[in-house]
C-alpha positions as a Python dict, from the first residue, in 0.01 Angstrom:
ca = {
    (1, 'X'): (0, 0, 0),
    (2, 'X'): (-177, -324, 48),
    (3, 'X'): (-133, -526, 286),
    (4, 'X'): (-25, -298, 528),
    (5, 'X'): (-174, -312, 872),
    (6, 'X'): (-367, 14, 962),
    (7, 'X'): (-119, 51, 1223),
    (8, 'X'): (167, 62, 984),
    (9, 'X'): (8, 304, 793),
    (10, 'X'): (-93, 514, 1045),
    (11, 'X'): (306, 504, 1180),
    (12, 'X'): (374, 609, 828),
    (13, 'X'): (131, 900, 748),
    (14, 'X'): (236, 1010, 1086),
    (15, 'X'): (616, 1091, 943),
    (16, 'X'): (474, 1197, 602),
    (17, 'X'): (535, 1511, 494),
    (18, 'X'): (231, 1497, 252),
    (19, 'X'): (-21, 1388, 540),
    (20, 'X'): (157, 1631, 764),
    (21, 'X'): (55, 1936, 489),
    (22, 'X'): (-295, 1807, 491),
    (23, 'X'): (-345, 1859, 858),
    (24, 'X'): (-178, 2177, 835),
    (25, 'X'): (-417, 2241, 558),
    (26, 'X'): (-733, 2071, 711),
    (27, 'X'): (-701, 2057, 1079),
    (28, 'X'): (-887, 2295, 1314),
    (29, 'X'): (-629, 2429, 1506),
    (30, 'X'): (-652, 2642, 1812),
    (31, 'X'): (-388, 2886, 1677),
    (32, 'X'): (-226, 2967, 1388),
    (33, 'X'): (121, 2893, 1600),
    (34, 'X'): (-29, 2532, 1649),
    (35, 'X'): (140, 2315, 1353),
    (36, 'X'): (139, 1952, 1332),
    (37, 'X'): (490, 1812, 1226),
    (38, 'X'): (740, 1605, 1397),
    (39, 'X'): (938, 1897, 1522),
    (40, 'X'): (995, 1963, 1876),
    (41, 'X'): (760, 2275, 1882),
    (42, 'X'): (483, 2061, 1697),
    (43, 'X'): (176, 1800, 1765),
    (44, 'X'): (286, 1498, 1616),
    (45, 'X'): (-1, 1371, 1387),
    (46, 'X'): (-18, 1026, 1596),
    (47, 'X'): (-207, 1259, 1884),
    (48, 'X'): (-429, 1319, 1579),
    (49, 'X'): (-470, 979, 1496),
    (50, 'X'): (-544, 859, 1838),
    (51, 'X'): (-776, 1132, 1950),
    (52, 'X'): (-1006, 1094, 1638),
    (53, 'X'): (-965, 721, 1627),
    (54, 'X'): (-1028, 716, 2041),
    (55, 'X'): (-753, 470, 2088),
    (56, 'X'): (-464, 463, 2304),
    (57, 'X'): (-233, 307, 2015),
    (58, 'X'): (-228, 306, 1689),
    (59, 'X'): (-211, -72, 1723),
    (60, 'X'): (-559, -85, 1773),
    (61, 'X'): (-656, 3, 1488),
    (62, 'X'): (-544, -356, 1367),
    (63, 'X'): (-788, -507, 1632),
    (64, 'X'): (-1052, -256, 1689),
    (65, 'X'): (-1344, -255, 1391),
    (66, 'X'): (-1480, 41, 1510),
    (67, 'X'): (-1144, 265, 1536),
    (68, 'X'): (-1043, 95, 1163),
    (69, 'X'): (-1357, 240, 1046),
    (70, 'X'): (-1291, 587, 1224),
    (71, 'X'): (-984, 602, 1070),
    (72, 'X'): (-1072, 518, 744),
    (73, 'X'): (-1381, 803, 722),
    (74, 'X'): (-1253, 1038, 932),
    (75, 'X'): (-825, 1034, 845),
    (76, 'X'): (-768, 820, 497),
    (77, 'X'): (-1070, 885, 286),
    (78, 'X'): (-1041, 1292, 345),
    (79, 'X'): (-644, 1275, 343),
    (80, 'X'): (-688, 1057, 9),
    (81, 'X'): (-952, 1321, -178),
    (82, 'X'): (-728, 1622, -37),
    (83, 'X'): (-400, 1453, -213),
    (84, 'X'): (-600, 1357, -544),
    (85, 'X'): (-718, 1687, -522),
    (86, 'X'): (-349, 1866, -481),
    (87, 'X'): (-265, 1653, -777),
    (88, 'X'): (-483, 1733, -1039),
    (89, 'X'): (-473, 2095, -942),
    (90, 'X'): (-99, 2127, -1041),
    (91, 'X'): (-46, 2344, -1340),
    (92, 'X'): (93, 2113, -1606),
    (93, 'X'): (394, 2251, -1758),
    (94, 'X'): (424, 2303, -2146),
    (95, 'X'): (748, 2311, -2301),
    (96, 'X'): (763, 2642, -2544),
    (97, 'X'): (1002, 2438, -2759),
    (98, 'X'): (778, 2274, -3057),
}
């Protein structure tokens, strides 16, 4: 995914079902009734993005160092661990045919 713009990416993530399970799966949430999703009766992850990243658009986080850097510790390092993590912790599957 280089040479993306953080923006793009962020626009992306925000519509990926993956990165939509981690915040299901991460996220402090004030309810269990509170999902994030792009459903009508859900928090679309860009509110996410912004609030931690303290921008008003995601287009800021092409110009604004110190919202990249938010975003990168605070949304794409953890989202990249939890997805490594989800990865390796699939059971492999052996065929019983030798």
């Amino acid at each position: 995914m280089s040479g993306l713009k953080l923006s793009q990416l962020a626009g992306m993530w925000s519509k990926d079902s993956a990165f939509i399970a981690y915040l299901n799966d991460k996220s402090p949430r004030q309810s269990e009734f509170v999902r994030y999703g792009t459903g009508s009766d859900e928090i679309d992850p860009a509110v996410l993005i912004r609030a931690v990243c303290d921008i008003q658009s995601r287009k800021e986080l092409d110009t604004n160092r110190s919202a990249a850097i938010r975003f990168d510790l605070e949304i794409r390092q953890p989202f990249m661990a939890w997805s490594t993590n989800k990865v390796s912790a699939r059971p492999h599957s052996i065929s019983s045919k030798v």
